[in-house]
Each structure stands twice: as structure tokens, then as C-alpha cells.
N, C-alpha and C positions, 0 to 999 in steps of 0.2 A: 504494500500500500504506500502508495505518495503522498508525502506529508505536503501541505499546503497552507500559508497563510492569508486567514480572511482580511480583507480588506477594510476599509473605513465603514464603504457604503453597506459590507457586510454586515458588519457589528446593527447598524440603524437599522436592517432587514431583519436581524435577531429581533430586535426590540416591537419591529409592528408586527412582527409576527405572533407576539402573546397575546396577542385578543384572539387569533384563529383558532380555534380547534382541532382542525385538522392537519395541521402543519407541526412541524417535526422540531421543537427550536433546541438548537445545538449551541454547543459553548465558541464561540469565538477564539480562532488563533491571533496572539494578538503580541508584536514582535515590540524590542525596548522603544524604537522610534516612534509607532504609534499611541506607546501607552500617554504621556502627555497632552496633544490634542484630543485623542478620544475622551481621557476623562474631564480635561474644559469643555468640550461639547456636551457631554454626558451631564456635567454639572448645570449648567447653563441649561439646559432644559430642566435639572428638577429644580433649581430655582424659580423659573418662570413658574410651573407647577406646583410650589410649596407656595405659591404670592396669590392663587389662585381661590386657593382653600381659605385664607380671613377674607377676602375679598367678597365670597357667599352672600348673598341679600340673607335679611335676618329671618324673613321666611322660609329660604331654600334651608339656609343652615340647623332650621329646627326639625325638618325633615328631615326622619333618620334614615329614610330610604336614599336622602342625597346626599348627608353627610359620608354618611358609610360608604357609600359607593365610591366619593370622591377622595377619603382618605385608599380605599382602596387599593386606586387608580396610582395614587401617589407612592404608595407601598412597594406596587408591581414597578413600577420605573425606577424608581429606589434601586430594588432586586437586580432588574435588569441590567444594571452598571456596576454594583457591588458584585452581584455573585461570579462572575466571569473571573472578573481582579481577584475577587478573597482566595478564588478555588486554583490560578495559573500563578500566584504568590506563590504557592505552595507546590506544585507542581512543574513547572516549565521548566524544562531542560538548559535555560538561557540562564545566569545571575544579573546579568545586565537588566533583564525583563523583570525578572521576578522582584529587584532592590525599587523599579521603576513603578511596577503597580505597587508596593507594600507605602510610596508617596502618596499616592493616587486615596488609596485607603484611607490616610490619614484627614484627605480631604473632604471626602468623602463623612467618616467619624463625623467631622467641625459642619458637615452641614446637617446632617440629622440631631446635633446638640443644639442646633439654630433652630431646627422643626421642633424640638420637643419644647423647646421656652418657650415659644410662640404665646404673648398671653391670650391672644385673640383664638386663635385654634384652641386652647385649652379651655376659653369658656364656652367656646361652640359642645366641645363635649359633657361637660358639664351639665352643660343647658337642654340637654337633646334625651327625648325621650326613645327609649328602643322599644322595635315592636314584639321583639318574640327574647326566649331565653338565650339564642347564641349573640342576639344583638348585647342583650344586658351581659354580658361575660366581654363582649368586646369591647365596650364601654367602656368598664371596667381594665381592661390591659392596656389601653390606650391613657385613661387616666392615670393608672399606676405608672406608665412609662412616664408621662408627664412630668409628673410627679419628680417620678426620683431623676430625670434631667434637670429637675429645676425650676418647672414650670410655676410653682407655686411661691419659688423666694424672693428677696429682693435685688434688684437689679443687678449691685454692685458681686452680691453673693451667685448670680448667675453668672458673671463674668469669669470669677473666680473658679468658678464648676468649669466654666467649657475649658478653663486651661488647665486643669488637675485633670480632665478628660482626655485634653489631646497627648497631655505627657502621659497618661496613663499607654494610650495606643500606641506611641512610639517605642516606650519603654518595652512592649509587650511584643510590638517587631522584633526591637532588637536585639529581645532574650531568646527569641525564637529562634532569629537569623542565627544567633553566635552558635546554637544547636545545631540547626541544621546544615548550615554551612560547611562545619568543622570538617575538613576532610584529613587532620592530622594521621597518622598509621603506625601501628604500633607492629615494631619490629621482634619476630621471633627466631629462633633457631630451629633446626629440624630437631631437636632433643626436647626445645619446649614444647613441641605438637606433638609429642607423641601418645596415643589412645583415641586421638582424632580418628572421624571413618574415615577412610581413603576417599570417597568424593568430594566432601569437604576440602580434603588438602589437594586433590588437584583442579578444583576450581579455585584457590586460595589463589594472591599474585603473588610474586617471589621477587628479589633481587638478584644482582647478578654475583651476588654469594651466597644464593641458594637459601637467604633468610624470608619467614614468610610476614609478607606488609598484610597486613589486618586493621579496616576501618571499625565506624561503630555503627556499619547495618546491622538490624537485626539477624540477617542469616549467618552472619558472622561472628556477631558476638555470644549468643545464646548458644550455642552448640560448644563452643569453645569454653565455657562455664562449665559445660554437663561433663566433657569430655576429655578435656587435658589432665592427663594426669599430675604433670605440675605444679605442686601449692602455688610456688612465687610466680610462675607468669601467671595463671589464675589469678592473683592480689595484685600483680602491675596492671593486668588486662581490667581487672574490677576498676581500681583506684583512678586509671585514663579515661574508662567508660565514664563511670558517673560523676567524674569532673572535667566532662566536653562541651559541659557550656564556657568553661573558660574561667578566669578569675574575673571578669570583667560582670557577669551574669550575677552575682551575692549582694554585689554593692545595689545593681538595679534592681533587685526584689528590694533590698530595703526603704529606697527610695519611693519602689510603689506603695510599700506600708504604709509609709510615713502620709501620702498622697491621698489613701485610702482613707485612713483614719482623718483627716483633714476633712475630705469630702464628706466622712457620717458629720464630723463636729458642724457642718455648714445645714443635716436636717434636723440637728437641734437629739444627736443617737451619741448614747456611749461608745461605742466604735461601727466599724465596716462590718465586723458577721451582721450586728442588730439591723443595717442600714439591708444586706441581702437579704438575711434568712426571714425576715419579715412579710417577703412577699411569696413565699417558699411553702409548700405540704408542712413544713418543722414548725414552721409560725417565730419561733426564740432560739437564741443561743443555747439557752438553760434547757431546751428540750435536744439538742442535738447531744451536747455532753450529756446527758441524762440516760439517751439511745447507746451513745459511744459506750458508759459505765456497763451496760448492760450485756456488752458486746464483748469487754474485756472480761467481763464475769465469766462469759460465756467459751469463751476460745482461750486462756490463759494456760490451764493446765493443758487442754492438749499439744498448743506449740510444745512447751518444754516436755512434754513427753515425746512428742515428735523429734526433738532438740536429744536427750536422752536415749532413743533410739539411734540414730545418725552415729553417737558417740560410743555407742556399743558396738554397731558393727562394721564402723570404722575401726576402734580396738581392735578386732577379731581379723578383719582384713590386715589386718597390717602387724598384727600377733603384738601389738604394744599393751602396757598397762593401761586398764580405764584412768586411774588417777590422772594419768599424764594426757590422755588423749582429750584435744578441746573440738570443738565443731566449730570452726569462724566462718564469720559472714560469706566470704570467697571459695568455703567448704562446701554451702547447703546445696546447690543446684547438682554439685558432682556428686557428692556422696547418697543423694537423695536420686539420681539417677543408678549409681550402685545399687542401691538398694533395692530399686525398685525392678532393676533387671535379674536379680540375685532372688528376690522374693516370692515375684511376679511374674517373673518373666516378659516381662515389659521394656522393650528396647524404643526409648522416645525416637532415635534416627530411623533403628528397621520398619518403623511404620510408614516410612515416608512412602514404604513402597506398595499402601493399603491405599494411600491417600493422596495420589499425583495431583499436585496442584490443579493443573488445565479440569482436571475430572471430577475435583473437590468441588472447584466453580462451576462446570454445569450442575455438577446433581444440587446443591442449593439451590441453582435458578428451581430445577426440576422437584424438588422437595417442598419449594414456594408457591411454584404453579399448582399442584396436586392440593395444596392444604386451602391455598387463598382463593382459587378460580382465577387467574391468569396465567400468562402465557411470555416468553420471553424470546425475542427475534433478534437476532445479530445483522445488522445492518453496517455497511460500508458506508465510512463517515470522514473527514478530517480530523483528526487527533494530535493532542501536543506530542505523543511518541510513538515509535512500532508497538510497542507492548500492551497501547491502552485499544482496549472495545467498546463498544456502543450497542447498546439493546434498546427497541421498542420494548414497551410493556404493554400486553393487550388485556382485555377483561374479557373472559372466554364464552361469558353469560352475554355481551352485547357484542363483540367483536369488534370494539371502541380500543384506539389505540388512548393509555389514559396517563401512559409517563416515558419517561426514559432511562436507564441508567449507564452510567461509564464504571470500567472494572481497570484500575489502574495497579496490576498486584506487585510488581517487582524493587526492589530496589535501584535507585540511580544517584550518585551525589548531586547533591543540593536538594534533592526530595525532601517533602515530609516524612522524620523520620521512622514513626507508629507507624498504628493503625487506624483508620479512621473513616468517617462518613462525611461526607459533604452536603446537606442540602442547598445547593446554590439556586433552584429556582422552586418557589412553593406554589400549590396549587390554590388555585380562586374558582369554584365553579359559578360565579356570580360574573368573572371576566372569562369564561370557557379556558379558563390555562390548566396547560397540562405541568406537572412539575419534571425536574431533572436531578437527581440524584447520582455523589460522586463514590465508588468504595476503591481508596485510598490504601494500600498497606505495602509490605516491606517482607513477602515471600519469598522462600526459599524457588528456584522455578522447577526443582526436581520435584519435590513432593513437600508435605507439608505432616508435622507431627500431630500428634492427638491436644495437645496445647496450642497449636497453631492453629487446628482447625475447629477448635473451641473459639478464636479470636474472631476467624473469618467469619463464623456464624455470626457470631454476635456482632459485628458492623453490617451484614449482611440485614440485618435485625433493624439499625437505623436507617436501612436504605429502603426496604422494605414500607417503615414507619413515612418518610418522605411519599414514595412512588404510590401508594396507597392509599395516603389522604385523600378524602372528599370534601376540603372546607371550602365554606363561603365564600369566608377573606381570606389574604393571603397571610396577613399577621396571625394566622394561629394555625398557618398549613404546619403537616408533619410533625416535626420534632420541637415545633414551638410550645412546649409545656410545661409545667414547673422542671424544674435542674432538679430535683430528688426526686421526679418521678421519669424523666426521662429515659433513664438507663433501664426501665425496668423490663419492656417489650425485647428487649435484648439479651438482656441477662434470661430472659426465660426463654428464646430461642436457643442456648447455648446447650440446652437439655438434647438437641435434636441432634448434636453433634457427640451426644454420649447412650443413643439408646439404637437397639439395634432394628424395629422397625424402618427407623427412617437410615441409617446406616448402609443397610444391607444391599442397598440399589446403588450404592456408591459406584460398585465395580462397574456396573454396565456403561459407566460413562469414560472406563480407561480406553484409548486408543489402542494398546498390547492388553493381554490377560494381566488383570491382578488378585492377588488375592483379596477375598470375601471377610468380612468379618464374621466368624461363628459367637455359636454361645460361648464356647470356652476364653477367647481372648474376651469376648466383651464381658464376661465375668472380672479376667484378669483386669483390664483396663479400668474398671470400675473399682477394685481392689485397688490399684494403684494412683486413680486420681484422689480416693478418700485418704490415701496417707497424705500427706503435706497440709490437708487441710487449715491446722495449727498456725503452721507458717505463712503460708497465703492471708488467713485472715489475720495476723497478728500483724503482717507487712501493712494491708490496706489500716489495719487501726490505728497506725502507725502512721501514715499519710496522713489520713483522716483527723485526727488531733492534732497535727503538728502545724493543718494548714487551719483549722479553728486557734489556737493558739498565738498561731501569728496575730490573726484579723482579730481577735478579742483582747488584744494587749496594746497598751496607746504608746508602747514605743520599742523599741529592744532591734537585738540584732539575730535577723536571719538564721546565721551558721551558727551561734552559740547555742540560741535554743533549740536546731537542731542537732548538735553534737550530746548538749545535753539527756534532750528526749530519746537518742539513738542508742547512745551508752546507759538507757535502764530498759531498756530491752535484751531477751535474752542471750541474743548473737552481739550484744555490744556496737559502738562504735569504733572507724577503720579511720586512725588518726592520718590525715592530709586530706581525705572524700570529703568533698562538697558538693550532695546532692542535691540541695536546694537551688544551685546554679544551672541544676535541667530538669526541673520538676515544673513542668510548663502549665500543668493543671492549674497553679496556684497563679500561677501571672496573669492567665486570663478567664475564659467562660465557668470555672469551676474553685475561682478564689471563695474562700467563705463558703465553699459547696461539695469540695471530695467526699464528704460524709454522703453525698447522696447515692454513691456506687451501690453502700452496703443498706442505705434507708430504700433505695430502688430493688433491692436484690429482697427485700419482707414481700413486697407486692407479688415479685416476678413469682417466685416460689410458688407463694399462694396462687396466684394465677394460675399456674402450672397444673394445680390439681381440678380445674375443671377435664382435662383431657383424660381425665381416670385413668392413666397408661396406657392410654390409645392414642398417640401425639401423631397419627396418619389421619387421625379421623377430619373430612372433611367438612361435617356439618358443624362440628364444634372450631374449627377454623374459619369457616365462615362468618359465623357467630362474631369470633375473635375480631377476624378482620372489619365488621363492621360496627363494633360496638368503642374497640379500641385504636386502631389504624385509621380507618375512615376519618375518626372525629379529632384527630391531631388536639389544638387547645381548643378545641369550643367548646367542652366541658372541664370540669376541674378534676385533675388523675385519680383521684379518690373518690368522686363520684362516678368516672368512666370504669374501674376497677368494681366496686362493690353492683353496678350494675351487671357488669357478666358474670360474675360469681353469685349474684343473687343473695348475698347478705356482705357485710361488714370485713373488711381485711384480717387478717387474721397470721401473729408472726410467728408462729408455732413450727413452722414449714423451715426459717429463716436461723432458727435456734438451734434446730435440731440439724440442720446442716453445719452450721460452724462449731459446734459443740462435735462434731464426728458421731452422730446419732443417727445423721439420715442417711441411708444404705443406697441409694439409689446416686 
């Protein structure tokens, strides 16, 4: 396929084209010299269209049928400018391009901080009565947005806000950029690789002394964890990983603290959690640590017994004294792969060859079609690389093409380094738009392990959530929902990549024969993903408080109080690591919010047990899809949840999992 880039008048052919329906709208190729004009063009229109909206006769503006419609309007052209830039930031193979829209962005940011003060537009909403229940919830997010821009302070205190805003964006670029840029390489010997599988080392690069350069992709780093038998490059390889954001990255988290906290003292809030979690399923700070206590009650003792484990049959492998033998931080991934191949018979690498990547991603598409009633078509597109695809998404009940998605799975430097979803354009069935959905990740291209393809599910899960919506507006398409219930549709997809129902069709989609999962390995595999349980969640509870902690303290530094909170944890602190310099959660959509992975994962669970262990059945996917997918934010998570389940959430499911109680 020939790459191609769109042109000017392309980009503005993208943009009239989301009133069509039938039309197909694609992400614009869009190269470093065009990004400048195009976003003063781009700007320049939704100016004219944000002057548009106080301008309203006071009759028209009490019409919520014109209100709405016109904030809308404004929404979708928003979208239309923004999602292109946010999604080839991250993506495009150029740095020229990508340093070029992450400007754009910025501009971008400073004119939706001008739309959100608007006093005039904020008493339009105010004022305006909705007709039905999704109007009154939009009302609703639209004054909250308001709000917490500023809409309601005084002048000199709005000014003050759009500029602890714009530093907040920049600051948040360029904790990212120093991430993902990094292409420093860490130098090994052929004696420190050794335990590696031989594929890994001969797709590794080499120098011309036979030493092997290793960056920080994921295919690179996580294997090299489980599998070098080397303690010290294991601890060099740890200690460069999670300090590749650079030394420059610790100072800018604290700066945004300081920023943050400034910005709650301007809504009259003891700090940044009260200023988010307020608007949040948690409602308080006092109720998240409240959950966290609960959580640590909950999974303490089995980490350290998980911890106590590793240290015995480490001893026994290596015929040392218990006393002497420790488990460190740069130990748990290898030895817990020992262990689990030793125990288990679980070899995270030989699986790769259950679960070849390319066959992973169809049967997903294939396992989504079957559950939701659509259909997924590969279509010849223009694309930022060879490696990215494009799918129609059909609804197989009307044969209405109703989204699209891009599958962008590999590693390349300057990518985003995760895993992740993109929703860069949301649906409005009030403007006929179809949405577009990006899945983002950093696969191995041989195959993919039972942890990886636990990952892919679950973004697969927010693309899903995007291409699936049926909202009105576009402000509450897809994965527009509270941040502690967001994750939750995902996380409970992650079951489908651990049960053998849906499993078991894996194979039909390899190109060569592979092997089938049976009952006996998916016993095994189930056996061996309940070990670690301990550690996994004591890791997240560990995240989880450290980024409440930050945002609930009116001042302090970054790395202290995480060296501090890291060294009373059971694996201790790794004196020189500075994780907090690439813990990107915390910089931007999930500051004051990582707690929500594990407050999202009480729902999923419980969700989960409407499928009785029947996760193929398609009438309860149905159900799913239209109760929960369909309705993105136009209802509240908690209300769209207790609706399909038919009574009250319930964390029984969530307890017994991280407590190593739930067998499944």
C-alpha cells in the first residue's frame, strides 16, 4: 500500500463530511508544513462559531432544541480539528510533525478555556430548560464543564485559570514527549542475555561487537524482565526503564502540583483530588482512601505470601539459605515466571505460538461481531504507516455502516509508548456522525502472551465502547463518562481473553496451524494468572495512593514521597529509580483519578456475572451493548450498571478477586 498525504482541501473535505452519513470520514495525513496553517484555518472557523453561540436571540437560546443542537455543532468542529492533531501527536512517524501539532494542541486547549468562561454561553445554559432526561444530564456536563473552567469566577481569577491551564498542557506535552521520544539503548553482552528465547535475540539489534542495543518498547523490555537470567543487567535494565523520562520529567510533575493545587485554591477547594473527585462516581477524597483502606485490607497478606513464595523457590533453585535469599523489585517478573513454568507449566513466551498476533486481532474483531451484532471490513485507506489498518464497522441487524476503527499494533520510535484507545471522533446521531476509533499498542509482531493479550482485549474494550455508541451529542459519545467508571467495560472484557468459550476459535484465524487451547492448559493458565494476584494489586494500590497523595497535599516533592511510599512496600525501594518521571497517568487524564482502574474493576466484575458463564451468549451481549455501549455519558455509570444487572452494584465479585478467593 502507498502511503499518501492529504492535502489542505482534504482535511476541509474530512470536516463536511461529518454531517453525511454515508460517507466514510478518515483521519487526515497531515505532514510538519501543513500542521500551522491548517490549525489557523481550523481555529479561525471555530472562532467564528464559538461568537455565534452568545450571539442567539434570547428566544432561540431558551430553546433547548437550538441550544443543544448549536452547542453540538460546535462540539463536532471542535472534534474535527482536535482529534486528527491529538491522535498523529502520538502516532506519526515524523518528530518534526508530531513537536508541530502537540503547538497546535496547545492552541487549541487556550480556545476551549475561552469557550468554557464564556459568561454569556454559560447563562444560556443555565437558563434553558431540557426537554427529556438525556437533555437534563447534558445540561448538566456542560455546566459542570463550565464551571470548573471558570465560568463562574471572577474575571481577574479566570485569567489566572487559562494560564495555570495552558502550563498545565504544555507541561503534560512535554512529560510525554521526554517519554516517548527517549530512544537512548541500553547496551548488553551476549552473557547478559543469556535465558533469552532465541527469537527475541535474533530480532534484538547488535553492534559491531556483537553487544545487544535494547530500547524501552514494550517487546523488548518485558520479556527481558521474565527472562534474563542476570540479576544486574535485570536492575540496570529496570533502573534505565523507569527512569526514561529523564531527570528533567520530577521537577515538571512538581510544578504541575504546585499548579494544580493553585487552581483548586482559585474554586474556593482544599486541594486538586476535592477540585476532580467531586465530579466523579467517588463524590470525596475521604471516600477514595476509604475504598483504597479496604483494598489494602484486602490484598496485603497475599502479596507477601506471594512475596514468601518467590523467596522459597528461589532458595530451592539456587540450593541457597532462605535467610539469605531476598526477592527485589528486578526479581518478581523473572522468578515469578520461574515459577510459574516450574509449577504450571506455563511458559509466558511458548504461548506466543497459541496466540499470533495478526490472529489475536481478527478473532477479537470476530468474538465482537458474534457477541454485539456487527461486522468488521478491512478497507484500503491512506494510513500514517504500512503497519496501520482500517475497518468499516457494520450493524449486521440494519446493514448501516455505523463507525470505523484503525488497528495500529506495533512498535516504532517516537510512538506512543502503551497501550491504548483513541476516540478521536464521537458519534452524534442528532448530526448522523459516525464515530472513529484508534487501538494504539506496542506488540510483539510474532505473537502475543496471555498478559498481552489480556491488554489487547481490554483496549479493544475502549474501542468497542467509542464505535458502539449511539449518543445524541457528541459530548457524551463513547468513553465520555465519569474516569472511575470508564475503565470498567474493559476490564470486564479482559474475562474473554481468559475463558475458553471464547478462546477456543482463536486458532481458526492463524494463517499456519496453531495450537488450540484445551481444558488442561486453560486450567493451567488460570492457575497461573491467580498466582501474582498479590503483587499486581498491591502494584496498582501503590499507584493509586501515591497519585491521591500527591493531589491531596498542598505542597511537597514528587520523588520523596515516592521513594518514601515505595520503601514500605514489601519489595522496597531501588535507590537512583525515578518513577514518577514516567508515570504519565498522573500528569494528565487520570491525575487525582488512578484509583479508578480498581473502583472501575467493582462494577466490571459484577457486570460480569450477568453472562452466568456463558460470555458467547449473544442475547445477553446484546442487552450489554445496548444498555451500556450505546449510551456512552447520557446516563450516569451507576445508573447504566444497576440497570443491566437489575439491582444495585455489588463488590463482593471485586474482593474476592484480589483477596485470591475468586477461582475463575
Amino acid at each position: 500500500m502507498m502511503l499518501r498525504t492529504l492535502t489542505l482541501s482534504s482535511l476541509m473535505l474530512v470536516g463536511q463530511l461529518a454531517s453525511a452519513a454515508p460517507a466514510r470520514p478518515l483521519i487526515p495525513l497531515i505532514d510538519a508544513a501543513q500542521v500551522a496553517p491548517l490549525c489557523q484555518s481550523g481555529l479561525a472557523d471555530l472562532r467564528l462559531r464559538a461568537a455565534a453561540m452568545p450571539a442567539l436571540p434570547p428566544e432561540k437560546a431558551r430553546d433547548a432544541g437550538v441550544l443543544f443542537a448549536e452547542w453540538n455543532r460546535l462540539q463536532i468542529a471542535l472534534q474535527d480539528v482536535e482529534g486528527p492533531f491529538d491522535i498523529l501527536s502520538n502516532v506519526s512517524p515524523d518528530k518534526a510533525t508530531r513537536s508541530a501539532m502537540e503547538a497546535c494542541l496547545v492552541d487549541i486547549s487556550q480556545f476551549e478555556t475561552d469557550l468554557n468562561q464564556n459568561p454569556v454561553v454559560y447563562a444560556q445554559f443555565k437558563a434553558v430548560t431540557p426537554r427529556d432526561a438525556i437533555e437534563t444530564k447534558l445540561r448538566q456536563d456542560v455546566l459542570d464543564r463550565l464551571e470548573d473552567t471558570g465560568a463562574a469566577l471572577a474575571p481577574a481569577q479566570q485569567v489566572r485559570l487559562k494560564e495555570i491551564l495552558k502550563q498545565l498542557e504544555e507541561l503534560g506535552q512535554a512529560f510525554a514527549r521526554n517519554v516517548r521520544d527517549n530512544s537512548t539503548q541500553q547496551v548488553f553482552s551476549a552473557q547478559e542475555v543469556t535465558g533469552l528465547p532465541a527469537d527475541y535475540l535474533a530480532r534484538a539489534k547488535r553492534d559491531d561487537k556483537g553487544n545487544y542495543l535494547l530500547g524501552y518498547a514494550t517487546p523488548e523490555y518485558l520479556p527481558f524482565m521474565e527472562y534474563a537470567d542476570d540479576a544486574n543487567a535485570r536492575k540496570r535494565y529496570q533502573a534505565a526503564y523507569t527512569n526514561r523520562g529523564t531527570t528533567a520529567n520530577p521537577p515538571m510533575l512538581k510544578e504541575a502540583m504546585a499548579l494544580r493545587q493553585e487552581l483548586a485554591g482559585l474554586f474556593g477547594l482544599p486541594t486538586y483530588a476535592d477540585y476532580v473527585i467531586r465530579r466523579r462516581m467517588a463524590k470525596t477524597p475521604a471516600a477514595v482512601f476509604g475504598f483504597l483502606d479496604e483494598v489494602q485490607a484486602a490484598v496485603t497478606a497475599l502479596e507477601k505470601k506471594e512475596i514468601a513464595e518467590l523467596r522459597a523457590f528461589k532458595a530451592e533453585t539456587l540450593k541457597t539459605a532462605l535467610a539469605d535469599t531476598r526477592i527485589e523489585r528486578w526479581d518478581a517478573g523473572y522468578w515469578q515466571q520461574k515459577l510459574k513454568k516450574a509449577r504450571y507449566d506455563v511458559d509466558q513466551n511458548a504461548l506466543r505460538a497459541y496466540f499470533p498476533t495478526p490472529a489475536a486481532l481478527a478473532w477479537i474483531m470476530d468474538v465482537s461481531a458474534r457477541l454485539y451484532g456487527v461486522s468488521f471490513t478491512r478497507v484500503e485507506v491512506p494510513v500514517w504507516h504500512a503497519d496501520v489498518q482500517y475497518y468499516d464497522v457494520f450493524d449486521t441487524r440494519s446493514a448501516q455502516r455505523i463507525g470505523g476503527i484503525y488497528l495500529d499494533p506495533f512498535p516504532r520510535e517516537g510512538k506512543y509508548g502503551h497501550a491504548a484507545a483513541f476516540g478521536i471522533r464521537g458519534v452524534s446521531t442528532l448530526a448522523q456522525r459516525t464515530p472513529v476509533s484508534v487501538l494504539v499498542t506496542n506488540f510483539n509482531r510474532t505473537g502475543l502472551s496471555s498478559d498481552e493479550l489480556e491488554t489487547m482485549v481490554h483496549e479493544f474494550g475502549h474501542v468497542l465502547h467509542g464505535v458502539l455508541s449511539q449518543t445524541r451529542y457528541v459530548s457524551q459519545a463513547g468513553t465520555r463518562v465519569e474516569r472511575d467508571f470508564v475503565e470498567a467495560p474493559s476490564q470486564m472484557y479482559q474475562e474473554w481473553a481468559r475463558r475458553k468459550e471464547s478462546l477456543v476459535s482463536l486458532a481458526n484465524f492463524c494463517s499456519t496451524p496453531c495450537p488450540v487451547v484445551d481444558d488442561a492448559l486453560l486450567s493451567r493458565l488460570t492457575a497461573a494468572h491467580n498466582f501474582g494476584r498479590g503483587l499486581r494489586y498491591g502494584r496498582q494500590l501503590l499507584y493509586a495512593r501515591y497519585d491521591m497523595n500527591v493531589y491531596t497535599m498542598k505542597s511537597g516533592d514528587p520523588l520523596a514521597i515516592w521513594n518514601t511510599m515505595e520503601a514500605a512496600t514489601p519489595l522496597g525501594h531501588v535507590a537512583g529509580t525515578e518513577f514518577p518521571g514516567q508515570f504519565g497517568h498522573i500528569m494528565g487524564g487520570y491525575s487525582a483519578g488512578y484509583y479508578g482502574y480498581m473502583w472501575s474493576e467493582v462494577l466490571a466484575l459484577d457486570m460480569l456475572s450477568a453472562y452466568q458463564n456463558k460470555l458467547m451468549d449473544p442475547v445477553v451481549g446484546q442487552r450489554y451493548r445496548q444498555t451500556i455501549l450505546s449510551r456512552g455519558g447520557e446516563v450516569r455509570g451507576a445508573d447504566m450498571v444497576r440497570e443491566f444487572l437489575g439491582r444495585a452494584p455489588d463488590s463482593k465479585a471485586f474482593f474476592d478477586e484480589i483477596s485470591g478467593q475468586r477461582l475463575h
